[in-house]
C-alpha positions as CSV (number, residue, x, y, z in Angstrom):
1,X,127.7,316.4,200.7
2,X,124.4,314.8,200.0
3,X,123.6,311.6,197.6
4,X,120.9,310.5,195.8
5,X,121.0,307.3,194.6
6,X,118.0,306.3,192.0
7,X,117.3,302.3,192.0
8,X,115.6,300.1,194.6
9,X,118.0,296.7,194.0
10,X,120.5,294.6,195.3
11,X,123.0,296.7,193.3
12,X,121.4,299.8,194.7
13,X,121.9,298.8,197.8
14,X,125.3,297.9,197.1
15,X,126.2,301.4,195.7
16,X,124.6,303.1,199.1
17,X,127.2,300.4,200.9
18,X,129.9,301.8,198.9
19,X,128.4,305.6,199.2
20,X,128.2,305.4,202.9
21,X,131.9,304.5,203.3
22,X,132.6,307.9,202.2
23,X,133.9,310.6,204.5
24,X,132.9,313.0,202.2
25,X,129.0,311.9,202.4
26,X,126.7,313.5,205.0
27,X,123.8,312.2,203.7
28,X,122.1,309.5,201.5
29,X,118.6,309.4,199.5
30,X,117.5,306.9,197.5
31,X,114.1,306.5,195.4
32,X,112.5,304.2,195.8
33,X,115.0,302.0,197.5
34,X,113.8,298.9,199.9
35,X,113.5,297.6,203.4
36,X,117.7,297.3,203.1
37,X,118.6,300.4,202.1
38,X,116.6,302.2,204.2
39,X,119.1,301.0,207.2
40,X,121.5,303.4,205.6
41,X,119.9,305.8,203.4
42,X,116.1,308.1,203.6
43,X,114.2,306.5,200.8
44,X,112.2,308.8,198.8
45,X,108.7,307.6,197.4
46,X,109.5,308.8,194.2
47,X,109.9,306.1,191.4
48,X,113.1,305.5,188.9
49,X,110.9,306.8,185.7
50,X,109.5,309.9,187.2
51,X,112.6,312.2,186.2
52,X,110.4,315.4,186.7
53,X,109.8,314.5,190.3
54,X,113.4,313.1,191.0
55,X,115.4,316.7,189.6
56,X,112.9,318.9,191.6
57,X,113.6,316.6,195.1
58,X,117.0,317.3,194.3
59,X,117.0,320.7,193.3
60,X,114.7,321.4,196.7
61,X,117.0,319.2,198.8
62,X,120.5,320.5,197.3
63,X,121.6,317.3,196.5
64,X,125.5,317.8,195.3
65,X,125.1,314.0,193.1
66,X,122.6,312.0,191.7
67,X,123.9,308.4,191.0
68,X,121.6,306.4,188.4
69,X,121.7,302.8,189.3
70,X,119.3,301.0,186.8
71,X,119.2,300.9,183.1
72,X,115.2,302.0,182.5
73,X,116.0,305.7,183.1
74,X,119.3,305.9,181.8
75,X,118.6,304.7,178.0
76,X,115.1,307.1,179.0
77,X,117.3,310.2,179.1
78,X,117.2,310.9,183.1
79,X,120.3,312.3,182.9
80,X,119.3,314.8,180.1
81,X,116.8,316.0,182.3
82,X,118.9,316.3,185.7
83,X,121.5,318.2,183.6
84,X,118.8,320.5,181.6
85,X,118.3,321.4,185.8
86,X,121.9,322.4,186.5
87,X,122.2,319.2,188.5
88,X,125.4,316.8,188.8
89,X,124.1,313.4,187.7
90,X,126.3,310.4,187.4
91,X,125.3,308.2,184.3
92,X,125.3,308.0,180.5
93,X,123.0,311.0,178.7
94,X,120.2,309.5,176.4
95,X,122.7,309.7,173.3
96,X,125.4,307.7,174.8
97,X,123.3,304.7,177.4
98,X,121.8,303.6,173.6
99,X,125.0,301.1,174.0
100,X,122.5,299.3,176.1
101,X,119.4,300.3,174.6
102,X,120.2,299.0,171.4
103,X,121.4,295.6,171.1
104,X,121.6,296.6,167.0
105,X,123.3,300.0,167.4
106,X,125.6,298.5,169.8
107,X,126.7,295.4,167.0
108,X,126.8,297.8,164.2
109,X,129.3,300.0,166.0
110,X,131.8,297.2,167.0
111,X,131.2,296.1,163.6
112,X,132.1,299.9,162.1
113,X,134.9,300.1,164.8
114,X,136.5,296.5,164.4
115,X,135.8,295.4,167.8
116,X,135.6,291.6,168.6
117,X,131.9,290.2,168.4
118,X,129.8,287.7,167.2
119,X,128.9,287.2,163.0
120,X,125.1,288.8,163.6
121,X,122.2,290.2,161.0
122,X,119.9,293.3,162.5
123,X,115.8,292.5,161.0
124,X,112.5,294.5,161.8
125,X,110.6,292.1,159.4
126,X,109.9,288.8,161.1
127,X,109.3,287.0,157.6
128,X,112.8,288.3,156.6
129,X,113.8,287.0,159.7
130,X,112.3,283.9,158.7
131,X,114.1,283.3,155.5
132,X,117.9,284.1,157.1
133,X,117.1,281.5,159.4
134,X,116.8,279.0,156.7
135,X,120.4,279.3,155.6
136,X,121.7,279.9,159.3
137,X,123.8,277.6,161.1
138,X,122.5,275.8,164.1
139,X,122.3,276.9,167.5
140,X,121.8,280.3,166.8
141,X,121.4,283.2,169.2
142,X,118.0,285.5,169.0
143,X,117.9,289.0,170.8
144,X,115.6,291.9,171.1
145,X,116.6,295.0,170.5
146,X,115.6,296.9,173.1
147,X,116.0,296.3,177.2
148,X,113.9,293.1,178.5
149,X,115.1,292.8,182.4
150,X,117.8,290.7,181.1
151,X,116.3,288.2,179.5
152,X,115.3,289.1,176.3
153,X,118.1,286.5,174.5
154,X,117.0,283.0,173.3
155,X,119.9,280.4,172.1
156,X,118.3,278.1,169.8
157,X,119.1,274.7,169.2
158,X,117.1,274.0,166.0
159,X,115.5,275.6,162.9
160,X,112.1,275.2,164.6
161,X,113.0,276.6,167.9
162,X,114.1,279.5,166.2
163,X,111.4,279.8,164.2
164,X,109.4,279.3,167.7
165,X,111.8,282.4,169.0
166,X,110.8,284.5,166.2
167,X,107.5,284.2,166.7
168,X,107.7,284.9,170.3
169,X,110.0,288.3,169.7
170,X,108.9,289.9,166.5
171,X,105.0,288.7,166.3
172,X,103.7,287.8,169.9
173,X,106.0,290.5,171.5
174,X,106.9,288.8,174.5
175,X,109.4,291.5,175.9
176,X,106.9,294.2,174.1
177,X,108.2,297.2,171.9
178,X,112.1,295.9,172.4
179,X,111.3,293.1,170.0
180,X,110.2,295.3,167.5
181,X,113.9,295.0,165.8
182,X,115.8,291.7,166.4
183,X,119.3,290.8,166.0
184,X,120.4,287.0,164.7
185,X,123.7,286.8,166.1
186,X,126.2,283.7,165.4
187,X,126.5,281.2,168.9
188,X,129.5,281.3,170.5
189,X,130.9,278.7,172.7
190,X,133.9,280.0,175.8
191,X,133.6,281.5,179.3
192,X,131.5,284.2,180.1
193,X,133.2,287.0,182.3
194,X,131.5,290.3,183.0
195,X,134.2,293.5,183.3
196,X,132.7,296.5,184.7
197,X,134.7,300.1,184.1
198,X,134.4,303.6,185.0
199,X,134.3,306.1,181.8
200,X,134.9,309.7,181.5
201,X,134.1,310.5,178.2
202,X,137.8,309.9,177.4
203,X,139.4,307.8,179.4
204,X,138.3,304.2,181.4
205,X,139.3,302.5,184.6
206,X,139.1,299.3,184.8
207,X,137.1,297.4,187.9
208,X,137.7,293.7,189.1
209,X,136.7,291.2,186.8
210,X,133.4,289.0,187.8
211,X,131.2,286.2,186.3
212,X,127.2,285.6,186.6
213,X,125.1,282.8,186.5
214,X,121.9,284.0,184.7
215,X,120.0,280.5,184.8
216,X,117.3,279.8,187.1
217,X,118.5,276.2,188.6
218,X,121.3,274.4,188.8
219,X,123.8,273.1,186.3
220,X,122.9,276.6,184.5
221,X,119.2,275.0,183.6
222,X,115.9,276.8,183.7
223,X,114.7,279.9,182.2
224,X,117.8,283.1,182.2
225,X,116.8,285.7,185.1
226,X,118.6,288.7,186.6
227,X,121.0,286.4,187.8
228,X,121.4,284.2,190.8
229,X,124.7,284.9,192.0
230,X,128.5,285.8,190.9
231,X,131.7,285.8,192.0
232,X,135.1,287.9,191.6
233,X,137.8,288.2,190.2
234,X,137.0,285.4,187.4
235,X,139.8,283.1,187.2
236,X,139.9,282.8,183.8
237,X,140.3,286.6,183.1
238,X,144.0,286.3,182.5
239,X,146.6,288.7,182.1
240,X,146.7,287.8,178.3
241,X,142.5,288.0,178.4
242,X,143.1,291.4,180.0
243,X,145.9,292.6,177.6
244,X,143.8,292.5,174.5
245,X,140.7,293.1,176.2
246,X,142.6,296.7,177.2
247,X,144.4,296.5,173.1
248,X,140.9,295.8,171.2
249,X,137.7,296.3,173.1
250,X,137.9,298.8,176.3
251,X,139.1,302.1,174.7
252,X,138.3,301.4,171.4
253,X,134.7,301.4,172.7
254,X,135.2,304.8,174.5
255,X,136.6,305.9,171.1
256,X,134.0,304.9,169.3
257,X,131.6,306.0,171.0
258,X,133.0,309.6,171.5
259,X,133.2,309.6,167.4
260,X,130.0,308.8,166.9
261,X,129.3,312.1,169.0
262,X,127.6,310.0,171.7
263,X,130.4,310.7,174.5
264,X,129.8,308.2,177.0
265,X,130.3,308.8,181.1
266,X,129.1,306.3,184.0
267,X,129.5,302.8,184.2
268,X,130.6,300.5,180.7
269,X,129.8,296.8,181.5
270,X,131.6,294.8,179.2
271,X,129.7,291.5,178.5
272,X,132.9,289.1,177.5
273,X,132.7,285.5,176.0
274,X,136.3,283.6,176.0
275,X,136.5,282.1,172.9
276,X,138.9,280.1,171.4
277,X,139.5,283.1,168.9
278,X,140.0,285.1,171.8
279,X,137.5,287.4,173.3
280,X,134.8,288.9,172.2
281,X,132.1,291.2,172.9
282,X,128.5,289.7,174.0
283,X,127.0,292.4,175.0
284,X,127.2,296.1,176.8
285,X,125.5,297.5,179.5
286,X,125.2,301.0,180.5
287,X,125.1,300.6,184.7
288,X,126.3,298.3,187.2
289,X,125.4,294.5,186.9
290,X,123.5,293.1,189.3
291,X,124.4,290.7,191.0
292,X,128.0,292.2,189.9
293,X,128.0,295.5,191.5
294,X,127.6,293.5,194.8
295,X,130.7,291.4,194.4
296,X,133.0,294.2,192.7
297,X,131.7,297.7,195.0
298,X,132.9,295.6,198.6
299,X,136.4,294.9,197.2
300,X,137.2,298.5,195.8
301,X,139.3,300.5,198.1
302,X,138.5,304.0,196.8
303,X,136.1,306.5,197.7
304,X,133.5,305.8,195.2
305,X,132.4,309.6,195.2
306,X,135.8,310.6,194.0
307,X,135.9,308.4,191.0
308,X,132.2,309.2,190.5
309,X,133.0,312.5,190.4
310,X,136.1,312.4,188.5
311,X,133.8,310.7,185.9
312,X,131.4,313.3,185.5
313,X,133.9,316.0,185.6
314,X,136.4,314.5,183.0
315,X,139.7,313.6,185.4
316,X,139.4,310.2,185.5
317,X,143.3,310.0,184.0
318,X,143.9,311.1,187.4
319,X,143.0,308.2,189.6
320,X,144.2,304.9,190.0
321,X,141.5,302.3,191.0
322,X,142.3,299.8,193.8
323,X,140.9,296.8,194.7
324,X,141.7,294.3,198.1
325,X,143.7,291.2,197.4
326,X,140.7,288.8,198.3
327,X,137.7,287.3,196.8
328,X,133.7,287.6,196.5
329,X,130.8,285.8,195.9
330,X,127.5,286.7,196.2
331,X,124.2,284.4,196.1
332,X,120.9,285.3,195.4
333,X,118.1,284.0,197.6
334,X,114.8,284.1,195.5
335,X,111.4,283.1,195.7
336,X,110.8,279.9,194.2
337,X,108.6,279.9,190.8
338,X,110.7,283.1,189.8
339,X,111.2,284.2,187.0
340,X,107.9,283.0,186.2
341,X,105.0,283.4,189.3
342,X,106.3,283.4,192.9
343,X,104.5,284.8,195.9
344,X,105.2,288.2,197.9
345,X,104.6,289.4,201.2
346,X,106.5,286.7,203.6
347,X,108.2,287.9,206.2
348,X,112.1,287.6,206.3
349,X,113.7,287.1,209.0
350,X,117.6,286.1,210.3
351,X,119.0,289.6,209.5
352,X,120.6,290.1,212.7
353,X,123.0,287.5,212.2
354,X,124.7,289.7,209.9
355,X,125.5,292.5,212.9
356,X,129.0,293.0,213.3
357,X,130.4,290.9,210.8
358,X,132.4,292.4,208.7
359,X,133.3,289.8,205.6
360,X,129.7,289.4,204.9
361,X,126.7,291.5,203.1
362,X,122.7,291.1,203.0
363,X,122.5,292.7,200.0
364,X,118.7,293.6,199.7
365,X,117.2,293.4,195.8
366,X,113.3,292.6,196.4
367,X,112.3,293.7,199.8
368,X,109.5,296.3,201.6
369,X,108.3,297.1,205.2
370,X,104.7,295.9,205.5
371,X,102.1,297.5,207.3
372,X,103.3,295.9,211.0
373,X,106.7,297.1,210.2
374,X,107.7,294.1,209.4
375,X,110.3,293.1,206.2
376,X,108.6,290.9,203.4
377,X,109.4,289.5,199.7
378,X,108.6,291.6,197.2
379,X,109.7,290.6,194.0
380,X,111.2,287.4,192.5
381,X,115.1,288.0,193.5
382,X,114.4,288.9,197.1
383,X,118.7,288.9,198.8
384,X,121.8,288.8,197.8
385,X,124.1,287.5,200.5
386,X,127.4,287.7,199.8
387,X,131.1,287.2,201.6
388,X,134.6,287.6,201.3
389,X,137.5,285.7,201.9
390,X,141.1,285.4,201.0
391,X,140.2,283.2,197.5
392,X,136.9,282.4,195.7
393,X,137.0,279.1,197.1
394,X,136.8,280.6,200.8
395,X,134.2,283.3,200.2
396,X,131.9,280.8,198.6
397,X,131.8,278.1,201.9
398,X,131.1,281.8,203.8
399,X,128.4,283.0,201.1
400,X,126.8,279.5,201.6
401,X,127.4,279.3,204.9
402,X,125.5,282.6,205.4
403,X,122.2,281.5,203.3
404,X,121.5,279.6,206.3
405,X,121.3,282.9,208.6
406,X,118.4,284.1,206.4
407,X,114.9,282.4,206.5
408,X,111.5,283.0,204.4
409,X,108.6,280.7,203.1
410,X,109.5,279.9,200.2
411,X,113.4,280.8,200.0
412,X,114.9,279.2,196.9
413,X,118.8,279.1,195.6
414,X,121.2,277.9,193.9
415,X,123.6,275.5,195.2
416,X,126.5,275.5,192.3
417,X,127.1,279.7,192.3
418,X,130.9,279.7,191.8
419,X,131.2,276.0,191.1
420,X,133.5,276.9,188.0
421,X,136.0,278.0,190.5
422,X,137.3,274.5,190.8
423,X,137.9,273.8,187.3
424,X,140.5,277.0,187.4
């Protein structure tokens, strides 16, 4: 069969991986993809928002399924469009990716549906904003609405930060129309652990539990990016974390969502902080994480076409997902100054020492072919290297010890991904 894959990321390039290991799979697109993926995939000149463009190169190239990777055309209704063609499309329609889209429709329905999450207030009037704050109990957490490339959140401190973060949302639209409404949502303190699952409408599946590091330097300082690295499974998802998680949050979520009439298939990230009242919801996304997809995809066993397709077809019950009995971790190499202002265009070089080795991945997130040929940076999270071993402790000397393969100008990481792996 053919794929198309729509995304040009680290976790794009982790779902061609995962798409290539498939007997069933003769051939691979992906648009726009990078310098990475095109080792295993044709990459199609055709960019993740142009869903007119995308359903005709599959209708012309009978592709049998389109996988949405990113979260831009999902909660734009891609998948709408593809299925409006006749095409198979795996992803959440328009109705259903709002989970993400929505940081307030996502809190009122785990507030309608009981499902564990943090005291919040949904405003689209900065001054009303304003005046909650005054009453509001320091640090606090401000989000936009709407998708910001992950880093739309800002935890304040003090009154006159969050003042400062209203300002910057609601009235100086820093992350543009997805400030437009703003949820104030109580600060919670625990472990963060991300939970990725596969959803049929119906039923979900469970993936291996994994944990990001979204700040910029180390000691979780700096400004929050995409996120610099991850590893999995998280210790601290326990079986009594994963019992309630599976009593409380996972279905109920699928439930709700299919009562609302928004029937939800694709990929539910579960965004879970560890509290001391147990866990809770911090946030959903409608995709893969990245860097979690890199981490998770490597360690399942099954053919990710048949759960993909079991997804979209409503069978899901009928599958039993399987992951190996070792660890990943994956970290990102960057360009320094990023998030912020960070060159592009060196060339990157080192990639053969990945050749034959089968425990590691150059997971490619921010690369291009420049006009010699050659591969260069091109964007602010340029690798993701990542290894396997028999525990986290071992896959993390391998991801480290494989940053060292990979050379660029102006490579930047950090040194501590995983370090809450000895405190387990």
């Amino acid at each position: 069969m053919k794929v198309l894959v729509v995304g040009s990321g680290g976790r794009e390039h982790a779902i061609c991986t995962a798409v290539a290991k498939s007997p069933r799979v003769d051939k691979i697109y992906c648009a726009p993809g990078n310098a990475g993926i095109a080792a295993i995939a044709e990459c199609v000149a055709i960019q993740a928002m142009e869903f007119e463009k995308l359903a005709a190169f599959a209708k012309e190239n009978g592709i049998d399924l389109t996988i949405i990777g990113m979260d831009d055309p999902l909660v734009g209704g891609i998948v709408d469009v593809f299925e409006a063609e006749g095409l198979r499309v795996f992803g959440p329609r328009k109705n259903a990716a709002i989970l993400e889209g929505s940081k307030a429709f996502s809190k009122d329905l785990m507030k309608k549906y009981n499902i564990p999450t943090a005291a919040y207030e949904n405003f689209d009037d900065p001054q009303k904003a304003l005046a909650y704050l005054e009453t509001a109990k320091m640090p606090i957490v401000l989000k936009a609405d709407g998708l910001a490339l992950g880093k739309g959140v800002l935890i304040c401190n003090t009154l006159e930060e969050a003042k400062a973060g209203v300002k910057e949302i609601m009235e100086d639209k820093k992350f543009g129309p997805a400030g437009n409404t703003m949820v104030i949502e109580e600060f919670m303190t625990g472990r963060e652990v991300s939970v990725l699952s596969f959803v049929d409408g119906k039923s979900i599946q469970i993936m291996s539990s994994a944990q990001d590091h979204k700040r910029a330097k180390d000691g979780d300082q700096g400004l929050n990016t995409g996120g610099m690295g991850t590893f999995s499974p998280s210790p601290f998802y326990t079986k009594e974390v994963d019992e309630f998680c599976k009593k409380y949050i996972y279905q109920a979520t699928v439930d709700a969502m299919a009562k609302e009439g928004r029937e939800f298939k694709g990929i539910i990230f579960f965004g879970l902080m560890l509290t001391e009242e147990g866990p809770k919801v911090l946030e959903y996304n409608a995709r893969f994480g990245d860097p979690e997809a890199q981490v998770v995809l490597c360690r399942m066993k099954n053919d990710i076409i048949d759960v993909m397709e079991a997804c979209v077809d409503g069978t899901l019950d009928t599958l039993k997902l399987e992951f190996e009995d070792q660890a990943a971790v994956c970290v990102v190499l960057a360009s320094d100054g990023y998030p912020l202002a960070y060159d592009k265009g060196l060339e990157i070089t080192g990639f053969e020492n990945f050749e034959g080795k089968d425990d590691y991945y150059c997971f490619h997130a921010g690369t291009k072919f420049d006009d010699a040929g050659r591969i260069v940076t091109n964007g602010g999270r340029v690798l993701g290297i990542t290894a396997k071993g028999s525990d986290l402790k071992e896959a993390r000397v391998k991801a480290y010890e494989a940053t060292e393969w990979i050379w660029f100008a102006n490579k930047y990481m950090r040194h501590d991904i995983g370090k809450a792996i000895d405190e387990a």
